[in-house]
C-alpha positions in Angstrom: -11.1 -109.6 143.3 -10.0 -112.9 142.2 -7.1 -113.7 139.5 -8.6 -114.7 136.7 -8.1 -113.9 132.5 -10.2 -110.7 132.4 -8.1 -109.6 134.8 -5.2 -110.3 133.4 -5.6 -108.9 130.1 -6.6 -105.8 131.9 -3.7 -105.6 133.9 -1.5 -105.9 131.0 -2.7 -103.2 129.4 -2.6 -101.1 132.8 1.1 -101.9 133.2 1.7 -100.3 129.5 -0.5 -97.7 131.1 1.8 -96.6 134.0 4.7 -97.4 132.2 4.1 -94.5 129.5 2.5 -92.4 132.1 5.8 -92.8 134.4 8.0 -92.4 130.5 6.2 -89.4 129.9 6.3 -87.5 133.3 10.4 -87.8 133.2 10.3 -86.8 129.8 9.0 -83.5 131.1 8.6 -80.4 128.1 10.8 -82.9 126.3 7.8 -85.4 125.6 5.0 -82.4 125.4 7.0 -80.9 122.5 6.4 -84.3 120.5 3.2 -84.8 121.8 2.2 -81.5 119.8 4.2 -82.7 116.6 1.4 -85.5 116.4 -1.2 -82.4 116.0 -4.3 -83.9 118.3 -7.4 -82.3 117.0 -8.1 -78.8 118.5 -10.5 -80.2 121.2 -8.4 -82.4 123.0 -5.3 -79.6 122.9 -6.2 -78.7 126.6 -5.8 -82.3 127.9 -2.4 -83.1 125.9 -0.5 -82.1 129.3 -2.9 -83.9 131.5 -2.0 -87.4 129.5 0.3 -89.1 131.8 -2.0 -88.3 134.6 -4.6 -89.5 133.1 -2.6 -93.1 131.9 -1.3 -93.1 135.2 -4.5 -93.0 137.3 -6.7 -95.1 134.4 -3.7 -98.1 134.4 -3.7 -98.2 137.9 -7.3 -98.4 138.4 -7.0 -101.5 135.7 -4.9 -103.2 137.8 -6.7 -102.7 140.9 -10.1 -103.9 139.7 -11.9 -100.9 140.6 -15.3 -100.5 138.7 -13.9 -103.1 136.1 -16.4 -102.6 133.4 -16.4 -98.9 133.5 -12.8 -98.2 133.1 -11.9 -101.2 130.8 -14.5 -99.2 128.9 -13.0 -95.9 129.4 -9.6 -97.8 128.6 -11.2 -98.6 125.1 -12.0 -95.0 124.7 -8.4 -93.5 125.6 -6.8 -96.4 123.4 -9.4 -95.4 120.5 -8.3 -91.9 120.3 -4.9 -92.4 120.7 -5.0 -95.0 117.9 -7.5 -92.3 116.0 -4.9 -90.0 116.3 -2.0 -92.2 114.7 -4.2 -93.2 111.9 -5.1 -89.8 110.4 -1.3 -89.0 110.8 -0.1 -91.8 109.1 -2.9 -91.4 106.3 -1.9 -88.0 105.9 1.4 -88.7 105.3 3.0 -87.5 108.2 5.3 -89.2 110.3 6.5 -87.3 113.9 7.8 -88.9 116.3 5.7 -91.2 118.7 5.4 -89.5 121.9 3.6 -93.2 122.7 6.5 -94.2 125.9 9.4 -92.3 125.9 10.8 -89.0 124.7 14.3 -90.8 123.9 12.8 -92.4 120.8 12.7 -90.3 117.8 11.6 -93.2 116.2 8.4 -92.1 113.8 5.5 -93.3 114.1 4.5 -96.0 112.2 1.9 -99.1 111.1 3.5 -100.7 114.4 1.9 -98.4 116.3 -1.3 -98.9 115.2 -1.1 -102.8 115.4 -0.2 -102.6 119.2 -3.0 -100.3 120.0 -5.4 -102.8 118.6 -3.8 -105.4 120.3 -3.9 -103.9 123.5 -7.8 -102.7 122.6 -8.5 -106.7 121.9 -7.2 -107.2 125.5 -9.7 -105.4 127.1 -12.3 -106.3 124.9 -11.7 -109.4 125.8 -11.6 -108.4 129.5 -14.8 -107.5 129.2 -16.7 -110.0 127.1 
């Protein structure tokens, strides 16, 4: 794997991965009980815990290159939802905390929040393109 943009702008968005994976794992209940004040739709309820696994393992693989296209793609998925999410709560109204890196903030979720997810989406569509 050589060090080149697409990389790079992968990588990025896999730190921010392990970083709110790591955040959320210390966070413990603490994070889960905000997680669930965001209200993710009925389907993805049973995965809510499995989150900062899942950021954990997808931000690493990012970083490490493996199957590039795949999980930048997968990346774009995860980010999509979670940005999903924030949208129809903020359209509703509704403003819980973020649960995005770290149970300390009781900071609500805002517009912000939104904008950095796309952000963060453009990076790894421009990883991939």
């Amino acid at each position: 794997m050589e060090i080149n943009f697409a990389w790079a702008c992968a990588s990025v968005v896999g730190v921010v991965f392990i970083f709110a994976g790591i955040q959320k794992l210390l966070a413990g209940i603490e994070w889960l009980v905000q997680a669930k004040q965001l209200r993710p739709p009925r389907i993805a309820q049973p995965f809510v815990p499995m989150v900062p696994y899942i950021e954990l393992v997808v931000g690493g693989l990012l970083i490490a290159g493996v199957q590039e296209i795949p999980v930048r793609m997968l990346s774009i998925v995860l980010l999509s939802s979670f940005t999903a999410l924030l949208f129809a709560r903020l359209a509703a109204g509704e403003r819980p905390p973020c649960a995005c890196f770290s149970f300390r903030s009781t900071r609500p979720i805002g517009w912000s929040n939104v904008t950095r997810n796309v952000g963060l989406i453009a990076l790894l569509v421009a990883s991939i393109v």
